[in-house]
C-alpha beads as a LAMMPS data file, in Angstrom:
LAMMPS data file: protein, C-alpha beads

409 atoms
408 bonds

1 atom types
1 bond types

-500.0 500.0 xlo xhi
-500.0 500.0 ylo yhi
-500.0 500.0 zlo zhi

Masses

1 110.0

Atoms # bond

1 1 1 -15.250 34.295 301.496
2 1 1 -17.114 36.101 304.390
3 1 1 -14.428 38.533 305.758
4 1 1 -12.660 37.384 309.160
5 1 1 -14.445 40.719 311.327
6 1 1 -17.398 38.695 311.011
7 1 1 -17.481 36.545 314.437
8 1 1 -18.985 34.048 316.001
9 1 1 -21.489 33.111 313.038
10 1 1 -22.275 29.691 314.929
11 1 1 -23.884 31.655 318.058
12 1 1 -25.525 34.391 315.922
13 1 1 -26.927 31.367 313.208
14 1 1 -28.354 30.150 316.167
15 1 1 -30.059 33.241 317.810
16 1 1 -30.961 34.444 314.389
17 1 1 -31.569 31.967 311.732
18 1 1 -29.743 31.830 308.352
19 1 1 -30.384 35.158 307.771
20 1 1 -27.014 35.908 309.659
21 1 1 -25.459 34.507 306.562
22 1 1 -26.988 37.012 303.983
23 1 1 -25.773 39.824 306.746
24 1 1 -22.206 38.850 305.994
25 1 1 -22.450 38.458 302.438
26 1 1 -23.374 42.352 302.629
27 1 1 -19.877 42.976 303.883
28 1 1 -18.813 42.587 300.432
29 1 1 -21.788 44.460 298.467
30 1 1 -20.921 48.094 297.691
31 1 1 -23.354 51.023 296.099
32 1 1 -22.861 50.124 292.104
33 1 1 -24.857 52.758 291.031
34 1 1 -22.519 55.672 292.878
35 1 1 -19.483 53.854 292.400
36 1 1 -20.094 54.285 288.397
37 1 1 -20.782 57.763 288.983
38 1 1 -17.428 58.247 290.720
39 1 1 -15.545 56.234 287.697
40 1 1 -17.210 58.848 284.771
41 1 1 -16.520 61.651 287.129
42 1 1 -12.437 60.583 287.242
43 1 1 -13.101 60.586 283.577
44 1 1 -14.067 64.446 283.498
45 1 1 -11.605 67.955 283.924
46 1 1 -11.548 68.528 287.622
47 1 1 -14.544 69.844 288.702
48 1 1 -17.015 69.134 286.415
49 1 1 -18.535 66.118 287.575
50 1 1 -19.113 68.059 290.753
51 1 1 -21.007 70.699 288.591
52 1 1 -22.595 68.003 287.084
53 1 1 -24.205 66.693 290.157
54 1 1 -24.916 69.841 291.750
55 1 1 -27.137 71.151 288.202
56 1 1 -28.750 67.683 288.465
57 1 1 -30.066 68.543 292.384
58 1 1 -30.777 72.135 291.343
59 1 1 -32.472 71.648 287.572
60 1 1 -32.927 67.906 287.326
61 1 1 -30.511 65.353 285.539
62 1 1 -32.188 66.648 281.831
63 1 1 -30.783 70.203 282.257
64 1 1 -26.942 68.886 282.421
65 1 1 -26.202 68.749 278.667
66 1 1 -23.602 65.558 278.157
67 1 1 -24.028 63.988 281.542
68 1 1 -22.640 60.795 281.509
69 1 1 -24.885 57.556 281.600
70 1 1 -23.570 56.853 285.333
71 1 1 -25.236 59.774 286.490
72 1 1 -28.630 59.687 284.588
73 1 1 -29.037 56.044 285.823
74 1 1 -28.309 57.058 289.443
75 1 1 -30.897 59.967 289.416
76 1 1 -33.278 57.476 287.853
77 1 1 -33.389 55.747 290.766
78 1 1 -33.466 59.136 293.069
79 1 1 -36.544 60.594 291.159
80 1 1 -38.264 57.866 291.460
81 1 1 -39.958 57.458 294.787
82 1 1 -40.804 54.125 296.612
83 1 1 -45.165 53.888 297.451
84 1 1 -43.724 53.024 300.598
85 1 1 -42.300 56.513 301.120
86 1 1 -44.336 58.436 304.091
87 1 1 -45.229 62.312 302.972
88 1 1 -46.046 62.880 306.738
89 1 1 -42.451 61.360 307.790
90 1 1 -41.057 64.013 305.718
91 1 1 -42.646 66.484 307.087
92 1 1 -42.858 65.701 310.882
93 1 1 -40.630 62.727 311.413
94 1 1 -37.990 65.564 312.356
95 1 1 -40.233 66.652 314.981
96 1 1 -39.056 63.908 317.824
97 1 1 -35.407 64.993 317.648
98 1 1 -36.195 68.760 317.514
99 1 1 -38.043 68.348 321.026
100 1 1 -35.502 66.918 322.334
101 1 1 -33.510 69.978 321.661
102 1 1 -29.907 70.116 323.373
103 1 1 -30.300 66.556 324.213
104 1 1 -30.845 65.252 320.613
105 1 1 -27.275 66.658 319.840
106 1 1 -26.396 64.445 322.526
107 1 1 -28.103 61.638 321.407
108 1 1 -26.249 61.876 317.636
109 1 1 -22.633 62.156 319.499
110 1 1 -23.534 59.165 321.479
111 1 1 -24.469 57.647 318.045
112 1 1 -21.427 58.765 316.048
113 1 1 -18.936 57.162 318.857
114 1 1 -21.579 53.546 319.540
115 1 1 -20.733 53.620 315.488
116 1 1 -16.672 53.916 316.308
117 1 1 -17.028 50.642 318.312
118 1 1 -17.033 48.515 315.569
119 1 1 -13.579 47.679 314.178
120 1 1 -14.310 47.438 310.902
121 1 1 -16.845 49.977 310.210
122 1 1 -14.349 52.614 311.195
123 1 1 -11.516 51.895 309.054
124 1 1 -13.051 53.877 305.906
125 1 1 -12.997 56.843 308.503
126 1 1 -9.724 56.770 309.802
127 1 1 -8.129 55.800 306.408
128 1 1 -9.302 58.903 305.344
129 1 1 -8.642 61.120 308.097
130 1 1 -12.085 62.730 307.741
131 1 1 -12.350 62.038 311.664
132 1 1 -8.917 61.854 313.133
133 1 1 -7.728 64.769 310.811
134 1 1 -10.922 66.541 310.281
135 1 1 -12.614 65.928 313.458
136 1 1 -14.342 69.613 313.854
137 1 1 -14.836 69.961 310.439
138 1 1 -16.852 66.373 310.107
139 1 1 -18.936 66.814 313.323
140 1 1 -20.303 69.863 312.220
141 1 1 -21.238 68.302 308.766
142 1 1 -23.059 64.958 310.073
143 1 1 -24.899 67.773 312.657
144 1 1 -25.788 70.004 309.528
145 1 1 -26.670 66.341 307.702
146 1 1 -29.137 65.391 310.112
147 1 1 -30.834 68.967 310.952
148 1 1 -31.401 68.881 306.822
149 1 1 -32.935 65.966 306.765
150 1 1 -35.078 66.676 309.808
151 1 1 -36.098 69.935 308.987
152 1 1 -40.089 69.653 307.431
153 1 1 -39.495 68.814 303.985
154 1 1 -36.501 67.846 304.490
155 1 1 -35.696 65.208 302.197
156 1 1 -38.256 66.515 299.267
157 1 1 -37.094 66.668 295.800
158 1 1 -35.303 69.959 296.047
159 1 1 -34.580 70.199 299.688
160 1 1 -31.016 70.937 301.162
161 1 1 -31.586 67.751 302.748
162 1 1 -32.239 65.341 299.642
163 1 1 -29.016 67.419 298.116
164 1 1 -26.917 66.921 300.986
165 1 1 -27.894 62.664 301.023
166 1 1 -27.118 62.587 297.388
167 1 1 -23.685 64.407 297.980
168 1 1 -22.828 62.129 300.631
169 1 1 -23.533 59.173 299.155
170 1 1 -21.015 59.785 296.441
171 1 1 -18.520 61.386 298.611
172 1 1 -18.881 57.555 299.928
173 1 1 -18.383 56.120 296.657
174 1 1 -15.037 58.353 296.351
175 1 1 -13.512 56.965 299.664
176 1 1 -14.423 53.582 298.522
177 1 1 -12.485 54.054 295.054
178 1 1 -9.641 55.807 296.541
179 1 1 -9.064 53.096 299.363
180 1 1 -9.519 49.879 296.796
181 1 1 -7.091 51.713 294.805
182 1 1 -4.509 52.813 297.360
183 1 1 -3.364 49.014 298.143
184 1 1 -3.535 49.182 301.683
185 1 1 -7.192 48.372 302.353
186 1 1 -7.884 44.917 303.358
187 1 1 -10.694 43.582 302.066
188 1 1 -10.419 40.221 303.304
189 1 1 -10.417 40.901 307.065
190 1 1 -12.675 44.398 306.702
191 1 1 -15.217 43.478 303.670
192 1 1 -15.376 46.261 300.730
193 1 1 -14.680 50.292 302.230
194 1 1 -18.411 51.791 302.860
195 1 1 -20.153 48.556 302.384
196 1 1 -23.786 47.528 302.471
197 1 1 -23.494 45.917 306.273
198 1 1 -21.568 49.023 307.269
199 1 1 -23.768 51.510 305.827
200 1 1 -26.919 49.904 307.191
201 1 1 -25.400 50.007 310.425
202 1 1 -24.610 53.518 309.523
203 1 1 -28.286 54.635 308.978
204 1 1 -29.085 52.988 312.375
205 1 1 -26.879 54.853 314.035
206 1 1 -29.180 58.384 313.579
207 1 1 -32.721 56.420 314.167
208 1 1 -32.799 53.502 316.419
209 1 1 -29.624 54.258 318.375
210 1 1 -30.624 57.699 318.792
211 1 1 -34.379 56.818 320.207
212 1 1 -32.098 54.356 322.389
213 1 1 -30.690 57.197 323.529
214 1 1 -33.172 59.390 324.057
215 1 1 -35.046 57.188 325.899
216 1 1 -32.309 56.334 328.343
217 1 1 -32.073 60.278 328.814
218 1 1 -35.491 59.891 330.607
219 1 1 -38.133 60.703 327.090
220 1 1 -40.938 59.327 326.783
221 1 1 -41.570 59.172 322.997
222 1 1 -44.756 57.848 321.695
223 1 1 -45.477 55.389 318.942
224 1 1 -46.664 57.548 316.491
225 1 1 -43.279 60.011 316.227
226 1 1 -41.176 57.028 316.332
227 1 1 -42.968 55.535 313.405
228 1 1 -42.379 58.583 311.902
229 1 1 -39.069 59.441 312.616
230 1 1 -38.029 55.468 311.575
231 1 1 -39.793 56.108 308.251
232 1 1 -38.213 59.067 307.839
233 1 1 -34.694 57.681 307.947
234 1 1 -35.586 54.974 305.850
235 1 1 -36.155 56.857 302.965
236 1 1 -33.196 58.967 303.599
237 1 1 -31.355 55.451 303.495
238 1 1 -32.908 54.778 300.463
239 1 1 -31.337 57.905 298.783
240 1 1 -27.853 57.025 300.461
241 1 1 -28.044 53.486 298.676
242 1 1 -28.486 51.611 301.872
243 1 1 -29.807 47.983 300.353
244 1 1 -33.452 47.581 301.304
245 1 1 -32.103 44.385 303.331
246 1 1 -30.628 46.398 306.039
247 1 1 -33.475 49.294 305.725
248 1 1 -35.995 48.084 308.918
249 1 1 -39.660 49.026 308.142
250 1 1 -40.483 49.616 311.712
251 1 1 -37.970 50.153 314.924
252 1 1 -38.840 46.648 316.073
253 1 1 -37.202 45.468 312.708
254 1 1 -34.126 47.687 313.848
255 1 1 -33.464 46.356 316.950
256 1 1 -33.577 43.128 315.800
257 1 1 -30.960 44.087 313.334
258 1 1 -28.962 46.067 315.806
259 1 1 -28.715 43.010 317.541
260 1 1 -27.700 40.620 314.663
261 1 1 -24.731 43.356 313.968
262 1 1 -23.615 43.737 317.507
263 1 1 -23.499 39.669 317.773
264 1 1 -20.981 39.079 314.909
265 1 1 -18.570 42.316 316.386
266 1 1 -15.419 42.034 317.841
267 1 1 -14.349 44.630 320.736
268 1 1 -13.675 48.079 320.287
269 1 1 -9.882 48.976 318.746
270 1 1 -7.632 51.617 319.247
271 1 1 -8.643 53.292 316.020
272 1 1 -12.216 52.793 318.058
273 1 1 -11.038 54.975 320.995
274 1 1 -8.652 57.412 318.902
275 1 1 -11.562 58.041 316.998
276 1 1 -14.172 58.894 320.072
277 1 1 -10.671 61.228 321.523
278 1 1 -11.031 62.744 318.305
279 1 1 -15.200 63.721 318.188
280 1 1 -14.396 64.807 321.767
281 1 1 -11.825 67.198 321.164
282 1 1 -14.321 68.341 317.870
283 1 1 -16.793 69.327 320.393
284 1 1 -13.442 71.466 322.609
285 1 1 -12.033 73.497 319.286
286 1 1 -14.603 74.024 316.713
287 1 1 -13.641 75.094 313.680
288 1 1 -12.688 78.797 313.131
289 1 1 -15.708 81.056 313.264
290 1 1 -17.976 77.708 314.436
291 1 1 -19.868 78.503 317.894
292 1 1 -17.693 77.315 320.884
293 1 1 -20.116 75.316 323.347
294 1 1 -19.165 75.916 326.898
295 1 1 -16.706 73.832 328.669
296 1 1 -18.533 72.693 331.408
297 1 1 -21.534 71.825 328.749
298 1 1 -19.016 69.444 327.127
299 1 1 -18.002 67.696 330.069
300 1 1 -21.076 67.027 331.377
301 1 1 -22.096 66.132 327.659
302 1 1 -19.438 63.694 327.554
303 1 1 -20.700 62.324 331.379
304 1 1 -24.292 61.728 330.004
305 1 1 -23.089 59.684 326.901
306 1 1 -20.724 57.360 328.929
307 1 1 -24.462 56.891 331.058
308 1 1 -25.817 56.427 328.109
309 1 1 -22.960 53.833 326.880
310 1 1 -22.928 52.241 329.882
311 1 1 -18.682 51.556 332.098
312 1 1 -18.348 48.529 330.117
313 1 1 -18.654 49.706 326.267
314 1 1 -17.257 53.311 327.568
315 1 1 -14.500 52.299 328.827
316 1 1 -13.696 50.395 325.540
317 1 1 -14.008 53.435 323.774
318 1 1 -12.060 55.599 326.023
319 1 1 -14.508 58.051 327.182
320 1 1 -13.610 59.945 329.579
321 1 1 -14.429 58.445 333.794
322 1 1 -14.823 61.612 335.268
323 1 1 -17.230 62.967 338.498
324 1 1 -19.671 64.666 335.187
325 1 1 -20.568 61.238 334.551
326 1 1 -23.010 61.755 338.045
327 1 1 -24.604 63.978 336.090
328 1 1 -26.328 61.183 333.964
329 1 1 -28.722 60.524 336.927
330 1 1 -29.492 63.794 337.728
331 1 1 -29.905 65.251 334.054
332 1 1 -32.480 61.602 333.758
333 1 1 -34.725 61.983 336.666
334 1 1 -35.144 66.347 335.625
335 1 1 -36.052 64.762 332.039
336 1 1 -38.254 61.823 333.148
337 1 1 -39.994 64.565 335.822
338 1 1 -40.770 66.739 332.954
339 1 1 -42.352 64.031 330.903
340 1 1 -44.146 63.544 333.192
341 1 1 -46.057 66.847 333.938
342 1 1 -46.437 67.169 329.966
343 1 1 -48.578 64.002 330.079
344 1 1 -50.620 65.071 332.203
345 1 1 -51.339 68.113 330.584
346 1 1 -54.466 68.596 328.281
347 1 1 -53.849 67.384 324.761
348 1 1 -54.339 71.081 323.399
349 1 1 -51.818 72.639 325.559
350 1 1 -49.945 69.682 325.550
351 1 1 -49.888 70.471 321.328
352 1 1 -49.188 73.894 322.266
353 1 1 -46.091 73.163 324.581
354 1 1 -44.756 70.553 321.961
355 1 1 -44.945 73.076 318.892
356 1 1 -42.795 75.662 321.185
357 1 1 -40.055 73.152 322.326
358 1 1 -40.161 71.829 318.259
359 1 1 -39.260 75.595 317.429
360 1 1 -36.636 75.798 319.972
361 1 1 -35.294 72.891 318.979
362 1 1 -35.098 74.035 315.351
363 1 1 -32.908 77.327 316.576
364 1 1 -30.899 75.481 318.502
365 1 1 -29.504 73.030 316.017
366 1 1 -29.390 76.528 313.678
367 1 1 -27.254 77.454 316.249
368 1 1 -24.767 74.662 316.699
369 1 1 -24.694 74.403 312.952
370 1 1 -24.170 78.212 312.267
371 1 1 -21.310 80.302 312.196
372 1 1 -18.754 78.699 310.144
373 1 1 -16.743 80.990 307.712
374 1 1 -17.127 78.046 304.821
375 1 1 -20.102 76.719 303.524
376 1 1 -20.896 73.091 303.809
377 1 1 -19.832 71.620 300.241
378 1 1 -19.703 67.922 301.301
379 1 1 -16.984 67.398 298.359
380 1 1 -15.763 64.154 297.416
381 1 1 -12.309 63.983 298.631
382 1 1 -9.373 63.893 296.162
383 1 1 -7.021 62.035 298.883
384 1 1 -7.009 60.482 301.664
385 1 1 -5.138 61.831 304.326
386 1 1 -4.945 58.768 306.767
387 1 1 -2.963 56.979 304.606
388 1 1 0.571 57.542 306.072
389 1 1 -0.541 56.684 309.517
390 1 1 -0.365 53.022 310.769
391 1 1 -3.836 51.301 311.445
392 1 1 -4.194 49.446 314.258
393 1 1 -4.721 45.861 314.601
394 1 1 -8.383 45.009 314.609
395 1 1 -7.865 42.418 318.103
396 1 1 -10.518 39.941 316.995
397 1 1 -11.332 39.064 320.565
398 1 1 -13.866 36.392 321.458
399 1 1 -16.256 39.072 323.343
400 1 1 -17.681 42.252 322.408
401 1 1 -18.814 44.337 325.026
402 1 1 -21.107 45.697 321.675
403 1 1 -23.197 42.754 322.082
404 1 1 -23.416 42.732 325.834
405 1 1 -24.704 46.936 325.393
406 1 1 -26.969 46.003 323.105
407 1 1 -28.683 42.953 324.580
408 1 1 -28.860 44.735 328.223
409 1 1 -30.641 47.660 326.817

Bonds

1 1 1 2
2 1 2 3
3 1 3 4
4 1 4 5
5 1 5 6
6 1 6 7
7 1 7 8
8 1 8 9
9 1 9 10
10 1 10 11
11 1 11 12
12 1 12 13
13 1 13 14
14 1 14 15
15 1 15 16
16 1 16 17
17 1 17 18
18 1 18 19
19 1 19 20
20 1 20 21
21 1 21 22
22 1 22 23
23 1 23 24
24 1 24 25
25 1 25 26
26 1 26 27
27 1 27 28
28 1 28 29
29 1 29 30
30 1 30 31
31 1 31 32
32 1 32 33
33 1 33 34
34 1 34 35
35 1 35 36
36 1 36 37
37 1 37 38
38 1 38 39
39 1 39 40
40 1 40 41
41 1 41 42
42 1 42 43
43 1 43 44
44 1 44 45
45 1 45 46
46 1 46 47
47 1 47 48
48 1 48 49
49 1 49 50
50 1 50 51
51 1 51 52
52 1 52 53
53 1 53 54
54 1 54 55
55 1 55 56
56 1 56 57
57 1 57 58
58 1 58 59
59 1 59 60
60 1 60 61
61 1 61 62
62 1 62 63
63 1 63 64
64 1 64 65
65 1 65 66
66 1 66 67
67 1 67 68
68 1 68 69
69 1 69 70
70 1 70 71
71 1 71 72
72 1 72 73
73 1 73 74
74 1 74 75
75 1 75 76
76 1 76 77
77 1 77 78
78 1 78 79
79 1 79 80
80 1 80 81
81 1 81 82
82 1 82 83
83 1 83 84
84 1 84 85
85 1 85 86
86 1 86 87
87 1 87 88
88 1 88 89
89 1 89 90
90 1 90 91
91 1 91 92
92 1 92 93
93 1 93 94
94 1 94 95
95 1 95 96
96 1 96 97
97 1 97 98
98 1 98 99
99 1 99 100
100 1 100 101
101 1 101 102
102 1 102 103
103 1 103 104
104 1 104 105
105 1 105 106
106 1 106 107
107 1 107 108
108 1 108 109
109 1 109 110
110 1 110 111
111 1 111 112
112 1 112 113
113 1 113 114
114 1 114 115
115 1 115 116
116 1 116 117
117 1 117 118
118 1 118 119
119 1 119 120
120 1 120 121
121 1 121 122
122 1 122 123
123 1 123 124
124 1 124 125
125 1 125 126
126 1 126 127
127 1 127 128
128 1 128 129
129 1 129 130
130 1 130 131
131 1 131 132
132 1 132 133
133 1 133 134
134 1 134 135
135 1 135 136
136 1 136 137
137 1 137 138
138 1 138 139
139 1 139 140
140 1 140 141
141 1 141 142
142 1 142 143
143 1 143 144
144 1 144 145
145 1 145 146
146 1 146 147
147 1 147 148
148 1 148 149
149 1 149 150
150 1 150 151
151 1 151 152
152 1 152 153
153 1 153 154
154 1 154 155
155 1 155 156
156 1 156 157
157 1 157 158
158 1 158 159
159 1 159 160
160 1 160 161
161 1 161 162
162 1 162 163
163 1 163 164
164 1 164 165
165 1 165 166
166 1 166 167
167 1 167 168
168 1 168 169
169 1 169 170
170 1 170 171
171 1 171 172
172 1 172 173
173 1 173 174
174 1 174 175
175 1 175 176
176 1 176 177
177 1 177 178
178 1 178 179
179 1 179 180
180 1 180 181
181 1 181 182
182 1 182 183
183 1 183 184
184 1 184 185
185 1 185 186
186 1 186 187
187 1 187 188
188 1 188 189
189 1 189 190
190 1 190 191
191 1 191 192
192 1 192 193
193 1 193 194
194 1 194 195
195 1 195 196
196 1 196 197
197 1 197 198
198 1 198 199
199 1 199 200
200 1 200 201
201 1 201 202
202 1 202 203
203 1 203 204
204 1 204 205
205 1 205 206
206 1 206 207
207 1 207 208
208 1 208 209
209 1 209 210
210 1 210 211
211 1 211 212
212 1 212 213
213 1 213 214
214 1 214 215
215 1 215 216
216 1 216 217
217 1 217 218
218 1 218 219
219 1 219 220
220 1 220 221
221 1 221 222
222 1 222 223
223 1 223 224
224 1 224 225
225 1 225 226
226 1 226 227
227 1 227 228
228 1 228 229
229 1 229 230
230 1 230 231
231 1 231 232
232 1 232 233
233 1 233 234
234 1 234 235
235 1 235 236
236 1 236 237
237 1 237 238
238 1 238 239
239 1 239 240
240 1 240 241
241 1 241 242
242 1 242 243
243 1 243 244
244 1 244 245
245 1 245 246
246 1 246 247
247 1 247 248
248 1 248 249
249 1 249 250
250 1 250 251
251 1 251 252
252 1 252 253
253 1 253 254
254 1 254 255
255 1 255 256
256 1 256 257
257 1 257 258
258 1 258 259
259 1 259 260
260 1 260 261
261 1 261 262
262 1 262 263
263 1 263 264
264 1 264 265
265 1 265 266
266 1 266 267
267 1 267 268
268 1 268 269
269 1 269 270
270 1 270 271
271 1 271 272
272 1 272 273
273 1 273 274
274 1 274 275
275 1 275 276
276 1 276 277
277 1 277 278
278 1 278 279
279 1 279 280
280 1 280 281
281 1 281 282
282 1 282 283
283 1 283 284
284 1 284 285
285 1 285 286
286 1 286 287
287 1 287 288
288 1 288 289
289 1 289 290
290 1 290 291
291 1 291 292
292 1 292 293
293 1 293 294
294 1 294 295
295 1 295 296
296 1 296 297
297 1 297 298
298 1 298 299
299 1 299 300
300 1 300 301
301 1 301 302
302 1 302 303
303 1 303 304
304 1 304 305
305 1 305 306
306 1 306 307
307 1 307 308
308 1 308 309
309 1 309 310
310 1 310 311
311 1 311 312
312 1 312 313
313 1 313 314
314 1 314 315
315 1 315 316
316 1 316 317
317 1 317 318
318 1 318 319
319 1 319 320
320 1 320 321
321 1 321 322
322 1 322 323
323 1 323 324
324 1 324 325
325 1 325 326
326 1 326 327
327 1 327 328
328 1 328 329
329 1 329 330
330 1 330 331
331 1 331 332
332 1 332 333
333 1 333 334
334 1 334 335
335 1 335 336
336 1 336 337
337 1 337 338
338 1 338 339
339 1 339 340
340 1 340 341
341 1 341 342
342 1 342 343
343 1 343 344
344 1 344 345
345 1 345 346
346 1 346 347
347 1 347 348
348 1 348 349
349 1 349 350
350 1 350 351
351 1 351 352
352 1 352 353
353 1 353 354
354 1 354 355
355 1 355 356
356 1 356 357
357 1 357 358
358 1 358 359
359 1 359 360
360 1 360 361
361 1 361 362
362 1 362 363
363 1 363 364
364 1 364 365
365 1 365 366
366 1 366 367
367 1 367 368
368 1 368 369
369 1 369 370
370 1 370 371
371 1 371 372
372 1 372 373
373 1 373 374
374 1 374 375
375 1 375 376
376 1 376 377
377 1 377 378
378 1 378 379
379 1 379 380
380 1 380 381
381 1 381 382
382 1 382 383
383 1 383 384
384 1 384 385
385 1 385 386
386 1 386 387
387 1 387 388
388 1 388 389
389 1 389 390
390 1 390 391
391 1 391 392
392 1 392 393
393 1 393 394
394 1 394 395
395 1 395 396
396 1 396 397
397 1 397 398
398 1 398 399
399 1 399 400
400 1 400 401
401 1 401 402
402 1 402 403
403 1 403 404
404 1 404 405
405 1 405 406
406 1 406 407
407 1 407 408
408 1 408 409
């Protein structure tokens, strides 16, 4: 039984063909191989399965004497790498986002709350309190998630990146177990916690959504570092256990799939717009020792992703309607002017200019992820800390101002 957040299959059927079906079957597919892993780790003393998986990363799965079979089938699958895989992606897909600088951290908040709009997809989070609870704390993770895997090299073998993918895809698998077991997830109107639909969408969120973004920001990217920067986070879904269904091979592929999502969404929920009150309020009060952006740099952040959103979806999510939000056009046409003179510049100081901005880039994300007294550990949670608190109703209404952002784009 399709769960009941999937709407209006008639109209998507007929936009998209019967493959709408196989999209809401993935509601109920979940990540087998990590969710064994999880099962042999509960298995374990406390703390060893961690240890476990972090020797595997380090040394590779044969230096971790009496790992259990979970584990050694999961890394079989993580060593081995797909012919599709793109060296060049993992070296310089990263590059797109890094000259975007400041504005790329834009574009990944605007992702993280388009992501909150779906009613469904965010229960996992706010069951678990990792956004409403541990809002700073979570921000600065996803940025330090994303700067890994963009960095060149990013998501080789031994990179912090590929470690950090691997770590979040069982932290995942952890949520997942702990909800099904709790007895208050609903699996009939939200699909399994963390599931194949939800994490496709997920993966989305940091490629095509952010080139959506960037581009309504006034860049002009060209075809070459968007192929690589889709490739890029394609592998890096592959690692997550994203289902090679909902993995696009190009960003055409993406949109399309964007669009089949959107269709089948209800409205935004008020766990949609406690959640974006939360990521706001992230970006006001840090964590201790994290760098404190200035205050006017967060509200006229916040006034260039409702522009991005657009009234209608921002509203739904509660972002703020202040006089920043002016900003949006004035921060667009500097951006699209600037374009502009770069291509008209020669291609070898054009290289030059890029490689500068690209280095930039790189400090400034060092920057925004820097600072912190703890380290990033990206531990599977032991509980889950929105448990106690009621969730709201999902309001299955019959439109979704989703689907209207996502076909005006």
């Amino acid at each position: 039984m399709v769960p009941t957040r999937f709407l209006h299959v008639a109209e998507a059927r007929a936009r998209f063909g019967s493959s709408i079906d196989r999209l809401g079957d993935l509601l109920l597919d979940a990540d087998p191989l990590a969710d064994a892993v999880v099962e042999a780790f509960a298995k374990l003393p406390p703390g060893a399965g961690r240890s476990m998986l972090g020797q595997a990363l380090k040394n590779g799965i044969g230096s971790v004497p009496g790992a259990p079979e979970a584990l050694r089938a999961l890394f079989a699958e993580l060593d081995h790498v797909p012919a599709w895989v793109d060296r060049d992606a993992i070296e310089r897909g990263g590059e797109l986002l890094f000259r975007a600088s400041w504005f790329g951290g834009l574009a990944l908040a605007t992702s993280l709350v388009y992501g909150y709009a779906s009613p469904g997809g965010n229960k996992p989070l706010v069951f678990s309190g990792r956004l409403t609870e541990q809002a700073p704390r979570r921000l600065l993770e996803t940025s330090r998630f994303v700067e890994a895997t963009c960095l060149p090299g990013g998501l080789r073998r031994h990179a912090e990146g590929f470690a950090i993918t691997v770590k979040v895809r069982i932290m995942h698998a952890q949520v997942r177990r702990l909800l099904l077991e709790s007895g208050r997830w609903n699996t009939s109107e939200w699909g399994i916690p963390a599931n194949q639909h939800d994490m496709g969408a997920t993966s989305l969120l940091f490629s095509s959504v952010v080139l959506d973004s960037l581009r309504k920001l006034g860049f002009e990217l060209d075809a070459e570092s968007v192929h690589l920067y889709m490739q890029l986070w394609r592998y890096s879904g592959y690692l997550m256990g994203v289902s090679s269904e909902v993995l696009p091979t190009s960003e055409r592929e993406a949109r399309r799939l964007m669009d089949m999502i959107a269709s089948t969404e209800s409205e935004p929920d008020e766990d949609s717009r406690a959640l974006t009150t939360a990521l706001f309020g992230a970006r006001e009060n840090p964590p201790e020792g994290a760098r404190r952006p200035n205050e006017k740099v967060v509200l006229l952040g916040q006034g260039l992703i409702r522009g991005v959103l657009g009234d209608g979806l921002a509203d739904q999510l509660g972002v703020p309607d202040t006089p920043y939000k002016r900003g949006f056009y004035v921060v667009r046409a500097i951006v699209r002017r600037a374009e502009s003179l770069r291509a008209t510049m020669p291609a070898a100081l054009r290289q030059k200019t890029d490689a500068r901005t690209i280095e930039l880039g790189k400090r400034y994300w060092a920057w925004l992820t820097g600072g912190t007294k703890e380290p990033f550990g990206f531990a599977p949670p032991e509980q889950l800390l929105g448990l106690s608190r009621v969730i709201a109703g999902s309001g299955l209404k019959r439109v979704s101002p989703l689907a209207s952002a996502m076909r005006s784009r």
